[in-house]
N, C-alpha and C positions, 0 to 999 in steps of 0.2 A: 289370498296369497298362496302360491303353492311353494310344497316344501322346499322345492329349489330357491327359488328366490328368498325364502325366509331364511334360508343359509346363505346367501349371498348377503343377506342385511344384516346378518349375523359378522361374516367377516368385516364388512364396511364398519362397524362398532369396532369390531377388535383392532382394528387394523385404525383407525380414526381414537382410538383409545389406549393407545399400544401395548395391548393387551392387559391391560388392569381392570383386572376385574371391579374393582368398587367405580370405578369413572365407567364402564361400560354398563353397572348397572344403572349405576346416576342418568344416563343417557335415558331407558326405558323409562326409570322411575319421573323424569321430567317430560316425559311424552304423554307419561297416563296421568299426571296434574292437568297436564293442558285439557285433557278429555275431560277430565273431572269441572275445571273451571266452565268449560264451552257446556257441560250439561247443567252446570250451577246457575250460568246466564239465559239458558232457556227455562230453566223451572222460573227462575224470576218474571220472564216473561208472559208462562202459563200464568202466575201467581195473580201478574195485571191483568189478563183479559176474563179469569175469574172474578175478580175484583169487579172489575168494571161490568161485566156480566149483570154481577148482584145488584147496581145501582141502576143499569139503563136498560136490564135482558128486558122485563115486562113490556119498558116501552117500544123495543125494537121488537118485541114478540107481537105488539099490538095492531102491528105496518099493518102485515098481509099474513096469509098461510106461507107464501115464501120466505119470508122474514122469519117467521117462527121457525119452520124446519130450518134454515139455515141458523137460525143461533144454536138452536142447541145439535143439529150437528156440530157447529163450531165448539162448542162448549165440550161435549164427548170427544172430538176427535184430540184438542189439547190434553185431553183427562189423558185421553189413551197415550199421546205423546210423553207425559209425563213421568206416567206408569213403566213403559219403556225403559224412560232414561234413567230411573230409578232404580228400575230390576236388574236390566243392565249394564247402567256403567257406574251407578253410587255404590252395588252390590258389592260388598267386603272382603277383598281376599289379601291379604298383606302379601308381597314379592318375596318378605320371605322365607314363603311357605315353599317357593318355589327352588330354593337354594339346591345345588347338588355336587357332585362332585367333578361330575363335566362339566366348565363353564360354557362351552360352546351348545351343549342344551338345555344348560339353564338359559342363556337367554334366549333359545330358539322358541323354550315353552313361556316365558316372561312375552315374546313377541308376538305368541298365538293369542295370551290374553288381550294387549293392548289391540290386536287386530280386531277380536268378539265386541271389545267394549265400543271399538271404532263402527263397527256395522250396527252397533243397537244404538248408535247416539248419531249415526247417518238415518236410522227407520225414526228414531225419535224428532228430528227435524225434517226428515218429508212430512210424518204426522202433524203435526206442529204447524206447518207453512198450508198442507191441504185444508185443516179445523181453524187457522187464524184467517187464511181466503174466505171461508165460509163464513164468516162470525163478520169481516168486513164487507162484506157482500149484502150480508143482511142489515150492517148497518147505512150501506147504501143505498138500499130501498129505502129506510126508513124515512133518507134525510130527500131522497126524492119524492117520497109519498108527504111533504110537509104542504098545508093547505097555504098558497099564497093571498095573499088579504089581496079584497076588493075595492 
């Protein structure tokens, strides 16, 4: 986002808040929950296809050499999604560190973090979507590489 428009979202708050500061920050503080929830619901996700991993990796590792690269790319590339969303958007900075005595750039700097956290929990769901393809992919092979009875 560039500085213009982050002042422009700036005023849309004050001006949608009329001008109070604690309900304009409430606004930011309830945008960066959302992010927090939305990366809470992918690590849960990662948590299952680790899970699942550990019961059924060897068997789907056992398909083919495709089946095996494919799982455990699928398996690193979740790791690495998760690591992500963890670095960057679980990483710890209380809002109100960021307090000052301009409101209008405390929340323009309040907005730069929700943006960072918003770009590392957008790379932590492309990751995420590319290593959960590959992990389904392999277990595609698997269930097509099943011997049909005679």
């Amino acid at each position: 986002m560039t500085p213009e428009a982050r002042q422009d979202e700036v005023s849309r708050i004050l001006a949608f808040t009329r001008e109070d500061p604690e309900r304009a920050f409430g606004v930011v503080e309830r945008q960066l929950s959302v992010l927090v929830l939305r990366t809470q619901v992918m690590l849960s996700l990662s948590g299952i296809v680790i899970t699942v991993t550990g019961f059924s990796g060897r068997a789907i590792a056992q398909t083919s050499e495709l089946a095996r690269l494919l799982v455990s790319a699928g398996i690193l590339i979740v790791l690495a999604a998760a690591a992500t969303a963890i670095g960057g958007v679980l990483r710890l900075r209380w809002l109100t560190q960021e307090l000052g005595d301009d409101l209008r750039s405390t929340l323009s700097r309040m907005l730069e973090i929700r943006d960072a956290k918003s770009r590392f929990l957008s790379a932590a769901l492309l990751l995420f979507i590319v290593g959960f393809s590959c992990y389904c992919i392999a277990i595609a092979q698997m269930l097509l590489n099943v011997p049909t009875g005679s």
